[in-house]
N, CA, C and O atoms as CSV, one atom per row, in Angstrom:
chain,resi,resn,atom,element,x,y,z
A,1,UNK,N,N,114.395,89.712,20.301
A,1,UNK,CA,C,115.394,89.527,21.343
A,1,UNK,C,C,114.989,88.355,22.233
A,1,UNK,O,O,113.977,88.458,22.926
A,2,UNK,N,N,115.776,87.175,22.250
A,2,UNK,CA,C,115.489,86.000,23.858
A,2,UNK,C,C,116.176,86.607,24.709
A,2,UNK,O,O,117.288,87.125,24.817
A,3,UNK,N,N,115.150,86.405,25.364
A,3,UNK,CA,C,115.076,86.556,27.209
A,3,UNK,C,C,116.646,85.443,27.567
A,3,UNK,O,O,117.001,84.605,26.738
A,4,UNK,N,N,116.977,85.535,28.150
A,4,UNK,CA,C,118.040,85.025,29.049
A,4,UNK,C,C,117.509,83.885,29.820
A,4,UNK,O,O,116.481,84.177,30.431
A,5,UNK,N,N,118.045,82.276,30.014
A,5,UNK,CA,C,117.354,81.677,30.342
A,5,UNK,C,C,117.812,81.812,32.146
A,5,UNK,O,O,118.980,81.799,32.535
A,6,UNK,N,N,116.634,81.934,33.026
A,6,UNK,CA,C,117.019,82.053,34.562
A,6,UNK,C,C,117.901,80.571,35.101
A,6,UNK,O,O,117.749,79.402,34.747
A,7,UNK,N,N,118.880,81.205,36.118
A,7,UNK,CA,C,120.288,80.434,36.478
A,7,UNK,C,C,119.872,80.819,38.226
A,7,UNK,O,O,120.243,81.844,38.799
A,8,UNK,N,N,119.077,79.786,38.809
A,8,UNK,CA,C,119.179,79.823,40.308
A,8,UNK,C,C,119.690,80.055,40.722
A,8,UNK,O,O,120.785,79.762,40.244
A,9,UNK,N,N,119.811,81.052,42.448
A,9,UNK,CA,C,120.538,81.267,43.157
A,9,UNK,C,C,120.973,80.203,43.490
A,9,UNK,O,O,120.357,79.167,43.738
A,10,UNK,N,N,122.434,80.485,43.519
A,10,UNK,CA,C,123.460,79.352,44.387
A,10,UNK,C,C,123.945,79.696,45.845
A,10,UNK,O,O,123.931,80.862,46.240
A,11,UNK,N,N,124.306,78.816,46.513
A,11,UNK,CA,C,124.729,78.812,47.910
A,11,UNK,C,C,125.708,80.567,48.673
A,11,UNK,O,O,125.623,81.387,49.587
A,12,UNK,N,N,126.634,80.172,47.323
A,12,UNK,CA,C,127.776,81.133,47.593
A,12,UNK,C,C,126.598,82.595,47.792
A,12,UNK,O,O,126.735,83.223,48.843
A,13,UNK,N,N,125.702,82.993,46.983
A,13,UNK,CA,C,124.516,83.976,46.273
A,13,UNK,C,C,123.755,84.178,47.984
A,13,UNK,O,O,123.732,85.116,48.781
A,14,UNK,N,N,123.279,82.975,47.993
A,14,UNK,CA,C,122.360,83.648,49.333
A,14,UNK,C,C,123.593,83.826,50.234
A,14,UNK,O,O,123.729,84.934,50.752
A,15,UNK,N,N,124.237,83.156,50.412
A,15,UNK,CA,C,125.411,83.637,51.883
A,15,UNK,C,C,125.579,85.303,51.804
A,15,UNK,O,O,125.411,86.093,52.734
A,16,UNK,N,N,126.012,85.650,50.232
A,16,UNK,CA,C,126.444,87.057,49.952
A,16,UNK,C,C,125.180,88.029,50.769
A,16,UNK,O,O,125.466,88.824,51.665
A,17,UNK,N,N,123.502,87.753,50.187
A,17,UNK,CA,C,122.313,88.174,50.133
A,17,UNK,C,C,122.406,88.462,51.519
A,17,UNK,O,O,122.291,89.610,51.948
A,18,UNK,N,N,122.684,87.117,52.499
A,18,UNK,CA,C,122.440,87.428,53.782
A,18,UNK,C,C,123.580,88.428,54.449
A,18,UNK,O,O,123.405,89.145,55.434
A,19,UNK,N,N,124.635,88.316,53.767
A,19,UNK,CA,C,125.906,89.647,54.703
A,19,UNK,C,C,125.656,90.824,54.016
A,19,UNK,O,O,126.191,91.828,54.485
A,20,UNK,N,N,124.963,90.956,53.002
A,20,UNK,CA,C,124.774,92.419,52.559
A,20,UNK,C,C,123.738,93.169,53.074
A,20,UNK,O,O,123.515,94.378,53.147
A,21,UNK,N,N,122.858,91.650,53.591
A,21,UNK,CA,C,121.477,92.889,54.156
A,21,UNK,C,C,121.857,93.127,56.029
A,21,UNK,O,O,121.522,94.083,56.728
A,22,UNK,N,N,122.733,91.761,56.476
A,22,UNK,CA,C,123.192,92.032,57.597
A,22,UNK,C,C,124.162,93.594,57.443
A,22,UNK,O,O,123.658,94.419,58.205
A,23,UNK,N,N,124.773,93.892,57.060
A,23,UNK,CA,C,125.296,95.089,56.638
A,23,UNK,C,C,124.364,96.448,56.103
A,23,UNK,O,O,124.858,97.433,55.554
A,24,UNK,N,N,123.066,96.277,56.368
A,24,UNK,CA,C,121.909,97.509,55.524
A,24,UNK,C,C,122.041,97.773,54.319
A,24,UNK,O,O,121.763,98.913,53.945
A,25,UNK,N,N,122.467,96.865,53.453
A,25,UNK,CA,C,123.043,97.393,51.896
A,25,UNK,C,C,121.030,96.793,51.524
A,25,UNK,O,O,120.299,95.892,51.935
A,26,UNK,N,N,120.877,98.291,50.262
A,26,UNK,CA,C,119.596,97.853,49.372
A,26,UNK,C,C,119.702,96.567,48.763
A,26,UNK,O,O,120.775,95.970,48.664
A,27,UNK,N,N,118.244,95.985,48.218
A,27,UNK,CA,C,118.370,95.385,47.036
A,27,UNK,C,C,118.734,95.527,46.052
A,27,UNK,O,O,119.074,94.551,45.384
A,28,UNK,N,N,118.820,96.970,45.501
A,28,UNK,CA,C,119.383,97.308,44.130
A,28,UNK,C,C,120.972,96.840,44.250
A,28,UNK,O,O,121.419,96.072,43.398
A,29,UNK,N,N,121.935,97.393,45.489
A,29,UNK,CA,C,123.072,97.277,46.237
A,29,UNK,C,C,123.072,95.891,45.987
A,29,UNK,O,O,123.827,95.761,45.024
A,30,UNK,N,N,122.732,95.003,46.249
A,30,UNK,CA,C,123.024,93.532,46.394
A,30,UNK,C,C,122.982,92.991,44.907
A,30,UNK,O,O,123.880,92.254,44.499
A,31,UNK,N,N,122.139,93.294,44.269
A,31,UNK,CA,C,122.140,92.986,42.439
A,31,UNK,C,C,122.986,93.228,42.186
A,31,UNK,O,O,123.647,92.337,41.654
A,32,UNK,N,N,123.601,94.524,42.350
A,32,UNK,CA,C,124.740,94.805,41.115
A,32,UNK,C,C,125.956,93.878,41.606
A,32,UNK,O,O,126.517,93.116,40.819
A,33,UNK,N,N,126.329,93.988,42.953
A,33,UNK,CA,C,127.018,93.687,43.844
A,33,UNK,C,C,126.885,91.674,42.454
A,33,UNK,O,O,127.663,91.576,41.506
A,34,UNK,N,N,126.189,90.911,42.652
A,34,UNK,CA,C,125.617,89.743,42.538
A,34,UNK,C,C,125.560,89.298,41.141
A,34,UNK,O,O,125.642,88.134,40.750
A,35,UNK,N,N,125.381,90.576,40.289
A,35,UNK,CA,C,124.840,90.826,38.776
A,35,UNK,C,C,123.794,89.976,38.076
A,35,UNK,O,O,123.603,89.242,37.107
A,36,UNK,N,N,123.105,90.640,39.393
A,36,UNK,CA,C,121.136,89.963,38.742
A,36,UNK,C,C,120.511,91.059,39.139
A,36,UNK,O,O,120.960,92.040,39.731
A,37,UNK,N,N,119.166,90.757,38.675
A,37,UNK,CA,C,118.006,91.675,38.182
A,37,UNK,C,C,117.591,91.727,39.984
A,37,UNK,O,O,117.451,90.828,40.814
A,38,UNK,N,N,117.478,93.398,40.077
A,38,UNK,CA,C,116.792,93.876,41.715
A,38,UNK,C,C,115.836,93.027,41.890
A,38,UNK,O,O,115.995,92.382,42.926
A,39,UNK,N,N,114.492,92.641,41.045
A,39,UNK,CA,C,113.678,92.310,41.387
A,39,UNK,C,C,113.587,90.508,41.628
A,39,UNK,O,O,112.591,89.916,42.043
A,40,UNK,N,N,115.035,89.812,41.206
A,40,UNK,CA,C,115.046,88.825,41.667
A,40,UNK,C,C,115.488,88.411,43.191
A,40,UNK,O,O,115.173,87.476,43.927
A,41,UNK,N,N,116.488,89.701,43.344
A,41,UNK,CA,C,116.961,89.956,44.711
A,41,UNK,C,C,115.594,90.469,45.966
A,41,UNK,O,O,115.510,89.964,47.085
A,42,UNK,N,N,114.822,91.346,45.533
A,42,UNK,CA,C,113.829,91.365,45.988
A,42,UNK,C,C,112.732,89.813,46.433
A,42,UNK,O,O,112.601,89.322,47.554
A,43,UNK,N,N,112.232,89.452,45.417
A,43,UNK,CA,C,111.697,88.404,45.516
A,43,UNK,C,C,112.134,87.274,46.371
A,43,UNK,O,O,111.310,86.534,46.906
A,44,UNK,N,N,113.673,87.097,46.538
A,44,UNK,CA,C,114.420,86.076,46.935
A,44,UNK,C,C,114.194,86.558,48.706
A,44,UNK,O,O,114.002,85.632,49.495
A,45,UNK,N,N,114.231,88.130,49.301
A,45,UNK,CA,C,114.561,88.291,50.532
A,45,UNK,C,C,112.538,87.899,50.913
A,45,UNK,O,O,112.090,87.449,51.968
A,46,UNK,N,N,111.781,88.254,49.717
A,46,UNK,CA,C,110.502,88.289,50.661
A,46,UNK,C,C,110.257,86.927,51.075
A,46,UNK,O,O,110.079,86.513,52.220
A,47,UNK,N,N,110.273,86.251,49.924
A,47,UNK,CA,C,110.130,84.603,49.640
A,47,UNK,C,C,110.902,84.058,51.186
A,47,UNK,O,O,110.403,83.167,51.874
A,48,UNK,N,N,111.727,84.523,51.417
A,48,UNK,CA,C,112.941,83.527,52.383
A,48,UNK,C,C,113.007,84.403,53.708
A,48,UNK,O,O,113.987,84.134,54.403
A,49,UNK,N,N,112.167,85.396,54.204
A,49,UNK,CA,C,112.445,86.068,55.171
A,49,UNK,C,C,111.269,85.780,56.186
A,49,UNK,O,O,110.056,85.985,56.127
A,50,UNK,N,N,112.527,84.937,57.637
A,50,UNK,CA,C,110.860,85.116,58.600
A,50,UNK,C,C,111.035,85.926,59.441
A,50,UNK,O,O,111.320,87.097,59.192
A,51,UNK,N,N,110.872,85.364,60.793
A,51,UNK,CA,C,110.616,86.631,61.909
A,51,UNK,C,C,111.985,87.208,62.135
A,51,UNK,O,O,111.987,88.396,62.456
A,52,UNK,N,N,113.202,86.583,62.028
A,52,UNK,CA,C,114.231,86.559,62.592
A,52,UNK,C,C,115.022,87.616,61.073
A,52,UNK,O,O,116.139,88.119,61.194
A,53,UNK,N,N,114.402,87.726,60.113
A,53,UNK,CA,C,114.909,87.999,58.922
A,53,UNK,C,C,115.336,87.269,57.956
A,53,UNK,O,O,114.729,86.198,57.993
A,54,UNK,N,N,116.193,87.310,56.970
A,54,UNK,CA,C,116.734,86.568,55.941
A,54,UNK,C,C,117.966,85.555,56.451
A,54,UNK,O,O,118.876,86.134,57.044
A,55,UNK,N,N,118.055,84.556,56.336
A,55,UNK,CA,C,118.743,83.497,56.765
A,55,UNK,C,C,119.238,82.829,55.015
A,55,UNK,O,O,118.470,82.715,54.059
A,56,UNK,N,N,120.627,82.504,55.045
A,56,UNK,CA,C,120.716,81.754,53.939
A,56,UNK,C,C,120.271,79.999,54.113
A,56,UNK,O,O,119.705,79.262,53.305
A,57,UNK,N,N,120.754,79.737,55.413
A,57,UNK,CA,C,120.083,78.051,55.831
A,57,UNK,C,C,118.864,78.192,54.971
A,57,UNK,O,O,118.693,77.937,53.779
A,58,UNK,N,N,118.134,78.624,55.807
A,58,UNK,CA,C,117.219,78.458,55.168
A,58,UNK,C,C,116.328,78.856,53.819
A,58,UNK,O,O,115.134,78.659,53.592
A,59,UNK,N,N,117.205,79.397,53.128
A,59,UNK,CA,C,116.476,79.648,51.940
A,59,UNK,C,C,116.887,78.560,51.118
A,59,UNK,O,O,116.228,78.035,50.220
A,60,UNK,N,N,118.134,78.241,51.538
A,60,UNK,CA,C,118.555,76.582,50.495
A,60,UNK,C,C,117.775,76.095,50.888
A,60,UNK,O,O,117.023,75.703,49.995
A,61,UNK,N,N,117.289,75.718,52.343
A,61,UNK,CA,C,116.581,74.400,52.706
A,61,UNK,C,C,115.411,74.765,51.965
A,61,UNK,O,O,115.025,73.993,51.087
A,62,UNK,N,N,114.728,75.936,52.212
A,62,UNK,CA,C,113.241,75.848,51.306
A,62,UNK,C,C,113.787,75.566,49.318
A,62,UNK,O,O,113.093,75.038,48.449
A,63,UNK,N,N,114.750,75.956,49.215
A,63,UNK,CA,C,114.957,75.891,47.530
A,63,UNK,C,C,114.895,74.285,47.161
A,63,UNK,O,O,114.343,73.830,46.159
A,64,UNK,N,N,115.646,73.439,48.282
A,64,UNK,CA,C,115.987,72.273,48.179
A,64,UNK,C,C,114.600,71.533,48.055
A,64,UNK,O,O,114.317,70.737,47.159
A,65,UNK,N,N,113.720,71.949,49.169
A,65,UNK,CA,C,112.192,71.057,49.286
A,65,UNK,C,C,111.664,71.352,48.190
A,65,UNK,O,O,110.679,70.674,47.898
A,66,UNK,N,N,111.981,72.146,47.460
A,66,UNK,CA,C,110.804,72.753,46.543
A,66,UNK,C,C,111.498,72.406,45.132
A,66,UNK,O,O,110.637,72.674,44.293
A,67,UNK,N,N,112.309,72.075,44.672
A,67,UNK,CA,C,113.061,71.591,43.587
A,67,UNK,C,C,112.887,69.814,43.609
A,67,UNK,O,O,112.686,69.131,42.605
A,68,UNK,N,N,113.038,69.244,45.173
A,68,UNK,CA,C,112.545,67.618,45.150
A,68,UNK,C,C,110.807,67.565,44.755
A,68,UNK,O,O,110.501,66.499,44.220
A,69,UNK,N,N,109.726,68.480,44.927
A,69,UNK,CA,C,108.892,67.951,45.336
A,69,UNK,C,C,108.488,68.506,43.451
A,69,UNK,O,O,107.318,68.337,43.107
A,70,UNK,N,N,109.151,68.918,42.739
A,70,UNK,CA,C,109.381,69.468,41.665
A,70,UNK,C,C,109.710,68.057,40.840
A,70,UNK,O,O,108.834,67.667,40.069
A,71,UNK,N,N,110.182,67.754,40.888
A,71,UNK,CA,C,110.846,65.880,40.619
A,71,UNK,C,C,109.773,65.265,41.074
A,71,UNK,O,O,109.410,64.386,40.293
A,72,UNK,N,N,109.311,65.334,41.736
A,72,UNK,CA,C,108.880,64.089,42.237
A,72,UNK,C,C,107.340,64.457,41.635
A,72,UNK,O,O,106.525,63.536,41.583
A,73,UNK,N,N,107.037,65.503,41.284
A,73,UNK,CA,C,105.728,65.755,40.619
A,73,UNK,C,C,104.644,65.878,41.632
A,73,UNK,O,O,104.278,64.963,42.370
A,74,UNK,N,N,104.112,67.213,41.601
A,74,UNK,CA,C,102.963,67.471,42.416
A,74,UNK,C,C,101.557,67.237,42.498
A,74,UNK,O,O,100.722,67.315,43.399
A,75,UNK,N,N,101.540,66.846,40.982
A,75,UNK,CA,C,99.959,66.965,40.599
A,75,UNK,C,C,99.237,65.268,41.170
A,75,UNK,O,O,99.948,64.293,41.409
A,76,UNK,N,N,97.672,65.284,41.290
A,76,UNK,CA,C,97.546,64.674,41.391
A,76,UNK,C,C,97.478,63.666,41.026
A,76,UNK,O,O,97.219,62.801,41.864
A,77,UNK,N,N,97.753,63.093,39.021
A,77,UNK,CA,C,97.737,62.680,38.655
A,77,UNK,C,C,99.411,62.122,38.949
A,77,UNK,O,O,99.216,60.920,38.768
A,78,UNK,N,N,100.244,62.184,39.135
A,78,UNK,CA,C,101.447,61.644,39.473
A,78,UNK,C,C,101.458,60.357,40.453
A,78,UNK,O,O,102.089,59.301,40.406
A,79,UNK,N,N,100.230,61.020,41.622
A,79,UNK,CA,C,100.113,60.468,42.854
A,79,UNK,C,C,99.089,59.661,43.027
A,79,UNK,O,O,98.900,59.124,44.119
A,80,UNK,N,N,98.316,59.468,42.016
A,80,UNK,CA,C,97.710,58.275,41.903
A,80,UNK,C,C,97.220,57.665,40.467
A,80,UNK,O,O,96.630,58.132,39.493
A,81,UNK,N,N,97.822,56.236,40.864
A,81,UNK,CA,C,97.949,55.235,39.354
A,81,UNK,C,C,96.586,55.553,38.726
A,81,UNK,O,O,96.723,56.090,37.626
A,82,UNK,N,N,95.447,55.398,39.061
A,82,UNK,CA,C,94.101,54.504,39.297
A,82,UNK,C,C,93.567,55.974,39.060
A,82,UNK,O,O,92.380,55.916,38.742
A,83,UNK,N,N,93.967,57.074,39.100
A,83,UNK,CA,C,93.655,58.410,38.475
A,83,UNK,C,C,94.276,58.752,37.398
A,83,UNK,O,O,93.667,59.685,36.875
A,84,UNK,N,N,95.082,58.487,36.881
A,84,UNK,CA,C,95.939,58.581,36.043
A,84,UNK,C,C,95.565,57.732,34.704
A,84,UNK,O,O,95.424,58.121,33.545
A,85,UNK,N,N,95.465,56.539,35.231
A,85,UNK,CA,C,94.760,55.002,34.196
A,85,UNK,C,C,93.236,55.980,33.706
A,85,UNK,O,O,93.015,56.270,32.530
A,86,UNK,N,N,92.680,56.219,34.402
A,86,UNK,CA,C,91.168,57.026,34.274
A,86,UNK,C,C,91.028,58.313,33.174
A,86,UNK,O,O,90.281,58.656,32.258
A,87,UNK,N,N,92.258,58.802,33.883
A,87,UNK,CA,C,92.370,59.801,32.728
A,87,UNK,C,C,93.020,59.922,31.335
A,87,UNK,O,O,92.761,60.855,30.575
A,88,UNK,N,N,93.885,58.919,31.042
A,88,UNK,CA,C,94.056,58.202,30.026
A,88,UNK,C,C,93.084,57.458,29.263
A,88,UNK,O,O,93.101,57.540,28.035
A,89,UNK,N,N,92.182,56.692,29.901
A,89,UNK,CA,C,91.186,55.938,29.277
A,89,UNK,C,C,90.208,56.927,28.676
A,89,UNK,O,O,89.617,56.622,27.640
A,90,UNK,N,N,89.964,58.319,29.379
A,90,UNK,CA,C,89.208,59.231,28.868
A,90,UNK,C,C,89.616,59.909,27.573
A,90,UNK,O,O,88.907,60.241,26.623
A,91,UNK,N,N,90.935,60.038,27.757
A,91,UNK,CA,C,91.199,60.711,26.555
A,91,UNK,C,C,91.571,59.960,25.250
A,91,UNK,O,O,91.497,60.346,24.084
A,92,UNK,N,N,91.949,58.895,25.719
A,92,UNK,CA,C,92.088,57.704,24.109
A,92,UNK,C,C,90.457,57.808,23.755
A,92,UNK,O,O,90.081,57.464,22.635
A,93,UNK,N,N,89.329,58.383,24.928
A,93,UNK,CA,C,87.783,57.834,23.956
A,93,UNK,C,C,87.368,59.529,23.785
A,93,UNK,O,O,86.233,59.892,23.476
A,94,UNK,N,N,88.673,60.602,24.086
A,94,UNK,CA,C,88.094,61.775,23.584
A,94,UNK,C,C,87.119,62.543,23.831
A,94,UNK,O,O,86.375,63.068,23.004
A,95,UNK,N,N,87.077,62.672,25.461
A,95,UNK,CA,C,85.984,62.684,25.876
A,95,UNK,C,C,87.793,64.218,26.796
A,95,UNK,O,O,89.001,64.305,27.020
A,96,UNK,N,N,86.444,64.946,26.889
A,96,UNK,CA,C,87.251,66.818,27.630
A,96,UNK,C,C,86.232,66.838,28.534
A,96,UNK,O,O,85.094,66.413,28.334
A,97,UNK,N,N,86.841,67.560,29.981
A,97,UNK,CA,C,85.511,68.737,30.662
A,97,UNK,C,C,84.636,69.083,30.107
A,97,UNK,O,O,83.512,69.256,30.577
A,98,UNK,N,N,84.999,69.261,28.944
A,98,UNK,CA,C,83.200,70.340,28.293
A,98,UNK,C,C,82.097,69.567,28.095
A,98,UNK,O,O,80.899,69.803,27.941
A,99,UNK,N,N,82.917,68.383,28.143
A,99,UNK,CA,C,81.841,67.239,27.562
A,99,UNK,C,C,80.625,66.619,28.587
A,99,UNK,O,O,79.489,66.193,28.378
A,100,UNK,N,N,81.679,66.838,30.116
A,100,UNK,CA,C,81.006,66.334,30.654
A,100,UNK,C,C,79.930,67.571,31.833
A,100,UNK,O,O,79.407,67.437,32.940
A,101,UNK,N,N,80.014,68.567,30.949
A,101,UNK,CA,C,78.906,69.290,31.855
A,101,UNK,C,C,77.313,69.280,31.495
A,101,UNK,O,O,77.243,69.376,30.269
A,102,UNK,N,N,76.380,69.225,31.900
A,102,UNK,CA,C,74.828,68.958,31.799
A,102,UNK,C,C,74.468,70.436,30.848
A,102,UNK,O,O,73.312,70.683,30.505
C-alpha cells in the first residue's frame, strides 16, 4: 500500500483550525471537520500556538519563513562557496570522515 503523498495546510485550513478551537471543538473535531489525520491537526496547534493561543497569521507567517529558508537551502554547504569547492575536491580524491580520524 503507498502512503498518500502530504498536501500542506492551506490558508482557508488554518482560518477553519483557528474558529474551531476558538469555538472548544477537539482535534479529532477539527480533522474530520478538515478531512486530515488528528495527529496532523494536533501537531499543527502545538507547532503554531503561543501565549495568546493558536493564531492563523501566524502560522502562515511561520509556514511561509520556513518553506523560503527551505529554497534557499540551510546547510552549510549552500552558504559557503569555499566550503563547498573543499568538499567537492575531497570527494573527486575519495577521501570520507572515516578517513580522516587518527
Amino acid at each position: 500500500m503507498q502512503k498518500e503523498k502530504y498536501v500542506h495546510l492551506t490558508n482557508a485550513e488554518w482560518e477553519e483550525i483557528s474558529r474551531w478551537l476558538a469555538n472548544k471543538q477537539s482535534h479529532v473535531e477539527i480533522a474530520k471537520h478538515l478531512g486530515r489525520n488528528p495527529g496532523t491537526i494536533s501537531r499543527e496547534i502545538k507547532r503554531n500556538s503561543g501565549k495568546t493561543g493558536y493564531r492563523a497569521f501566524s502560522a502562515s507567517k511561520r509556514a511561509q519563513v520556513a518553506a523560503s529558508s527551505m529554497r534557499k537551502g540551510k546547510s552549510k554547504l549552500s552558504r559557503s562557496a569555499r566550503l563547498c569547492a573543499y568538499v567537492r575536491r575531497s570527494l573527486d580524491k575519495e577521501w570520507s570522515p572515516g578517513k580522516c580520524q587518527s
